[in-house]
N, C-alpha and C positions, 0 to 999 in steps of 0.2 A: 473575432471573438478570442479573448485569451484562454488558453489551453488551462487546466489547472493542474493545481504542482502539490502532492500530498506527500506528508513525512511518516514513515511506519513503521513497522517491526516486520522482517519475513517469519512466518510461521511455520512455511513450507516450502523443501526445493528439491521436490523428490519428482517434479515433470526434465523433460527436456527445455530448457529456453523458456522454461517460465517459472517464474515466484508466486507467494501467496504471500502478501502483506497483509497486515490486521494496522488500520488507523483509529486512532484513540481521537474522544472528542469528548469535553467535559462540558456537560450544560446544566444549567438551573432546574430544580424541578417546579414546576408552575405552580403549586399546592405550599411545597414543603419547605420550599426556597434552599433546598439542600444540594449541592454538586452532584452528578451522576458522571459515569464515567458511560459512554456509548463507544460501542467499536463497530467497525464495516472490515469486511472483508474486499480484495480486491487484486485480482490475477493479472500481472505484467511480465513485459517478454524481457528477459535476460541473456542476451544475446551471446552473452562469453560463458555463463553459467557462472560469473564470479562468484554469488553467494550464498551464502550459507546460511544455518535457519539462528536466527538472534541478530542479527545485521541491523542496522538503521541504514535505513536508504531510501534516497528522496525519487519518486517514480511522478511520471507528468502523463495526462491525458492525450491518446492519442487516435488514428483512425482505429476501425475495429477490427484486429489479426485475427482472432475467434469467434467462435460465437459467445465467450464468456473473459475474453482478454482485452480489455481498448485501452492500458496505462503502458507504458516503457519506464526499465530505468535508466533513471539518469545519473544516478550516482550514488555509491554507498559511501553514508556519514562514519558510522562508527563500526565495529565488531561486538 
């Protein structure tokens, strides 16, 4: 089964070896027919501590290191 691969914003990098990405998702509202804007929050292991909170970094599903951690990054996009 293919792992899944999300793109986000870090929020947060004030753990050891972990980030707090926020993923943005824009969907229809059923009713109104007007865009929303959804976010999920989601804790990944950063292994070097590269980054910093405003980062674009793309983090991929992986086994579960915590009880509240199972993405890794894989790389940061932008600053």
């Amino acid at each position: 089964m293919p792992r899944r691969v999300l793109v986000g914003t870090v929020i947060s990098d004030k753990m050891d070896k972990t980030i707090v990405v926020r993923v943005d998702r824009r969907v229809k509202h059923p009713l109104y027919k007007k865009f929303i804007t959804r976010s999920q929050r989601f804790s990944a292991h950063d292994e070097a501590n590269s980054c910093a909170i405003g980062d674009t970094v793309r983090i991929r599903e992986c086994r579960p290191l915590s009880r509240n951690k199972h993405f890794e990054l894989v790389e940061r996009i932008g600053a």
